[in-house]
MIBALO-593593 format. One record per atom (N, C-alpha, C): residue in one letter; chain; atom name; x, y, z. Coordinates in pm, whole numbers, plus 50000, padded with zeros to 5 digits. Atoms other than C-alpha are relative to their C-alpha. Example, Ala and Ser with C-alpha at 12.3 -4.5 7.8 and 13.67 -1.06 7.14 Angstrom:
<rs>
residu|chaine|atome|east|north|up
A|A|N|50089|49881|50000
A|A|CA|51230|49550|50780
A|A|C|50090|50120|50000
S|A|N|49918|49881|49994
S|A|CA|51367|49894|50714
S|A|C|49923|50109|50073
</rs>
This chain:
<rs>
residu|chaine|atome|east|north|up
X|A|N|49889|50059|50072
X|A|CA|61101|29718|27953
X|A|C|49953|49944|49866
X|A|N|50037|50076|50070
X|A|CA|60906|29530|27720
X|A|C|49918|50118|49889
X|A|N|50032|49949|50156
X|A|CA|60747|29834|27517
X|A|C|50164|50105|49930
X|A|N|49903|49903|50011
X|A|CA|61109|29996|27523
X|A|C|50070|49873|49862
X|A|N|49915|50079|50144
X|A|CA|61250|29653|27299
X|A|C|49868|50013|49922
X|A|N|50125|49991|50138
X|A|CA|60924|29671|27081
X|A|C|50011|50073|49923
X|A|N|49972|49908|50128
X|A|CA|60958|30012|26984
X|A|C|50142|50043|49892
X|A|N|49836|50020|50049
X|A|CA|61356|29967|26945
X|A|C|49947|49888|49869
X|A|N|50014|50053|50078
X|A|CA|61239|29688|26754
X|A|C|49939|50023|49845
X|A|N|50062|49888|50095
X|A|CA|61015|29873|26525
X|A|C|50104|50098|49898
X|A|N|49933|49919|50048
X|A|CA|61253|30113|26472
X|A|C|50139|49966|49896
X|A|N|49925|50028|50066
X|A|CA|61532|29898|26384
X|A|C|49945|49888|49835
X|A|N|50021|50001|50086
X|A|CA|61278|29733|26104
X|A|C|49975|50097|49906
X|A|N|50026|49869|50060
X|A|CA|61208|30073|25964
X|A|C|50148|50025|49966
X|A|N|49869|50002|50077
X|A|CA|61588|30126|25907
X|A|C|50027|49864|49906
X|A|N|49983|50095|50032
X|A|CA|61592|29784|25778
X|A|C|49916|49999|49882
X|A|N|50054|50015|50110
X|A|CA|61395|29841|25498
X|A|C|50135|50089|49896
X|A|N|49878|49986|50099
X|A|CA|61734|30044|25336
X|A|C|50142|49893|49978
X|A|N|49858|50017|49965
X|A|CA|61995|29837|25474
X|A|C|49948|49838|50090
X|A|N|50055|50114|49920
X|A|CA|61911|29429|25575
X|A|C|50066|49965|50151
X|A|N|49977|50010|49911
X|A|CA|62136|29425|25855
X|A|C|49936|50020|50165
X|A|N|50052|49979|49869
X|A|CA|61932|29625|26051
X|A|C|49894|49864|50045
X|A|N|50104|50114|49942
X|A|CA|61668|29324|26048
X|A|C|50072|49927|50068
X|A|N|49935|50107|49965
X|A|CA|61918|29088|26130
X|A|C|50008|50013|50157
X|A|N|49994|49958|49861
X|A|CA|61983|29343|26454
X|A|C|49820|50017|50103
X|A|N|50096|49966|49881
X|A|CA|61628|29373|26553
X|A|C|49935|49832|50004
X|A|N|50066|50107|49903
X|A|CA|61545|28991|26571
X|A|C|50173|49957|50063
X|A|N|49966|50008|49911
X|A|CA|61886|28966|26739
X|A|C|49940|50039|50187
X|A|N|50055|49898|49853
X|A|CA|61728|29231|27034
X|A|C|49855|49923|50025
X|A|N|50121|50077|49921
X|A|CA|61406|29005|27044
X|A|C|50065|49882|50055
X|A|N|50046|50124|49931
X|A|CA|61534|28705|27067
X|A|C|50119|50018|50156
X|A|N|50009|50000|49848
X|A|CA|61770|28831|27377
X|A|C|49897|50092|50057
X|A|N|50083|49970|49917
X|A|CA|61502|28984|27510
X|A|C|49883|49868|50050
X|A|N|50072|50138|49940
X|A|CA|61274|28656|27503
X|A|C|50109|49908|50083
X|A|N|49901|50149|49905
X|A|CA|61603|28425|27629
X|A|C|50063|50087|50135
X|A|N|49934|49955|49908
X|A|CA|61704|28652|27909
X|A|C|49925|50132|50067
X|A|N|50089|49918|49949
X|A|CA|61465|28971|27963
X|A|C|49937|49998|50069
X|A|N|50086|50036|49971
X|A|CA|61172|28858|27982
X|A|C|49999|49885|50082
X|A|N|49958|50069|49935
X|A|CA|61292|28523|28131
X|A|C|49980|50016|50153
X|A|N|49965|50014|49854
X|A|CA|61406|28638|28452
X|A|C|49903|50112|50086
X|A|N|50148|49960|49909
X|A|CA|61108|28814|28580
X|A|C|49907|49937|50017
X|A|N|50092|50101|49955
X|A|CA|60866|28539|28512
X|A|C|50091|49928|50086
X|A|N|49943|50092|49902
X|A|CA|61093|28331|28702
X|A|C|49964|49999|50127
X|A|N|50039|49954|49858
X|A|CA|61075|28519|29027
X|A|C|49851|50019|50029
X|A|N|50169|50029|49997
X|A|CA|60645|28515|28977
X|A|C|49994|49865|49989
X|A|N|50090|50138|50040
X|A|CA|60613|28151|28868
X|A|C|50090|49934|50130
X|A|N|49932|50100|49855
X|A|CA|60855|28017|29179
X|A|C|49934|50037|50097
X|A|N|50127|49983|49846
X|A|CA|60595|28209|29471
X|A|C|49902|49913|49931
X|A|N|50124|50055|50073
X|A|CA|60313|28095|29246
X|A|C|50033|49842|49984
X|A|N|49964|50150|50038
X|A|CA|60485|27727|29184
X|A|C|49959|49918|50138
X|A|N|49996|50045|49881
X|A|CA|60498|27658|29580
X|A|C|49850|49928|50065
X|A|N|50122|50090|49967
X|A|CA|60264|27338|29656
X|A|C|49948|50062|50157
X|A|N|50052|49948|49884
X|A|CA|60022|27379|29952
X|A|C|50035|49940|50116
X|A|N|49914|50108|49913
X|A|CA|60241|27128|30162
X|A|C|50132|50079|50051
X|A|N|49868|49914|49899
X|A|CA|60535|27380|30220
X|A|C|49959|50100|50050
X|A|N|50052|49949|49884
X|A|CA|60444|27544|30513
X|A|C|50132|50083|50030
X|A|N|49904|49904|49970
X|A|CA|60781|27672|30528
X|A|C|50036|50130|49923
X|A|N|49990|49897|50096
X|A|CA|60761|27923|30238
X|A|C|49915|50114|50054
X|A|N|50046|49862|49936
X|A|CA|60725|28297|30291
X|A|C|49905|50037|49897
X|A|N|50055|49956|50082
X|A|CA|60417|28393|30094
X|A|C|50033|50137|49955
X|A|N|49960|49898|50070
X|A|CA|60490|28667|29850
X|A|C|49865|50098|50033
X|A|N|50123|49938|49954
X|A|CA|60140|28838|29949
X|A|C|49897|49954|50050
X|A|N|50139|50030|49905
X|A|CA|59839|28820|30179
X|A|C|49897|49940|49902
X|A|N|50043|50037|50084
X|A|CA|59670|28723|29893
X|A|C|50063|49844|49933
X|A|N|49884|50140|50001
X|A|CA|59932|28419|29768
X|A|C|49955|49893|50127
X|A|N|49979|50079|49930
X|A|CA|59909|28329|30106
X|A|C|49843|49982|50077
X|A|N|50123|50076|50003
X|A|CA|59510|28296|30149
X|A|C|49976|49914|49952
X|A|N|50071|50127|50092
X|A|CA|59433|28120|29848
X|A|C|50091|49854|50026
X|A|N|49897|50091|49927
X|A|CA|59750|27856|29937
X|A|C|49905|49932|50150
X|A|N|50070|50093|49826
X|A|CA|59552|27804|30366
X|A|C|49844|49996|49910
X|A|N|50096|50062|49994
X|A|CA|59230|27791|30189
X|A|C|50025|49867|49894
X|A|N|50003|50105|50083
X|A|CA|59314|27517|29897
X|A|C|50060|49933|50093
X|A|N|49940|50148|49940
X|A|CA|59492|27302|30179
X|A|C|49876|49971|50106
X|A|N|50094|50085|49861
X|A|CA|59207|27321|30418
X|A|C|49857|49962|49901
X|A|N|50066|50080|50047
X|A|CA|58973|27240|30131
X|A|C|50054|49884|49932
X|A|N|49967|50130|50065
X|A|CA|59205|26962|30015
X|A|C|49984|49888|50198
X|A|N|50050|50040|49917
X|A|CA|59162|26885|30415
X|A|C|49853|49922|50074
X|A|N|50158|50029|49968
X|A|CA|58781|26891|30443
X|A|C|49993|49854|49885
X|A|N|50075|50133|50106
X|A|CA|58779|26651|30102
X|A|C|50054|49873|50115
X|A|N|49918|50118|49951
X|A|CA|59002|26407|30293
X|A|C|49923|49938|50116
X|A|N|50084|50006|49845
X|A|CA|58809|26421|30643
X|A|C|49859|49901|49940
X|A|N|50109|50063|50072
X|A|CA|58492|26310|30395
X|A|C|50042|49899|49890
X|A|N|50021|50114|50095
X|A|CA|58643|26060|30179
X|A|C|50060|49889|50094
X|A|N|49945|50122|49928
X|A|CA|58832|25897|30466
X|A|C|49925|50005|50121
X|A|N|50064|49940|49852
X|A|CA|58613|25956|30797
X|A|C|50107|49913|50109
X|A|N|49951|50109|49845
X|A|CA|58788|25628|31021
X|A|C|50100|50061|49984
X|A|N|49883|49989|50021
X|A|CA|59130|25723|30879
X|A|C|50030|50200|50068
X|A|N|49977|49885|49936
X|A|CA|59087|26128|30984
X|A|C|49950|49982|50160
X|A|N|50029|50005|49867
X|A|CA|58949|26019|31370
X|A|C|50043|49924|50042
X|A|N|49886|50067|49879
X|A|CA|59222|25793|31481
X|A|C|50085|50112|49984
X|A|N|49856|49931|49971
X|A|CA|59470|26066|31354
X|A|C|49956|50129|50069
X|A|N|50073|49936|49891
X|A|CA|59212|26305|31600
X|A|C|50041|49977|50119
X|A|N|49992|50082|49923
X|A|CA|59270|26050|31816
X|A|C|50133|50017|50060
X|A|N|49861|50017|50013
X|A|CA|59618|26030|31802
X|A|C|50073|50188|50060
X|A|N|49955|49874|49958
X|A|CA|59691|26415|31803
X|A|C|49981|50035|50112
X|A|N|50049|49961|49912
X|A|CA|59471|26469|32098
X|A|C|50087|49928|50132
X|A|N|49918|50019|49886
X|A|CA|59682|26240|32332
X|A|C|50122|50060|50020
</rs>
């Protein structure tokens, strides 16, 4: 999509060197392509990718997404286990009954 407005774009500065309108039309076609094109595809990447390592209820978007996500919570786990030791072996404690 994105080399199809470029070369449209291109093309409509190349007419735009007889006739200024056409410029006028090819940064119309960028700028909806930056406010609405391009837009709504990062959207749907940066909302899997946005999802903290605390929602457990989210469907990872790939096996990959959803490694790096269980390993950054079980190394935000391990830090915790070592900066709090009493505070992670009552809640040991606690789970186990």
């Amino acid at each position: 999509m994105g080399t199809i407005v470029i070369s449209g774009t291109a093309v409509l500065v190349l007419f735009g060197f007889g006739n200024h309108v056409w410029w006028l039309a090819a940064v119309a076609v960028l700028f909806l392509y930056v406010q609405y094109g391009r837009d709504s595809s990062s959207k749907t990447s940066s909302s899997s990718s946005s999802t903290g390592g605390s929602s457990s209820g989210a469907t990872p978007s790939s096996y990959r997404a959803y490694r790096d996500r269980r390993d950054k919570q079980a190394k935000w786990e391990r830090r915790y286990q070592r900066e709090r030791p009493l505070e992670s072996r009552r809640q040991a404690r606690e789970k186990s009954k």
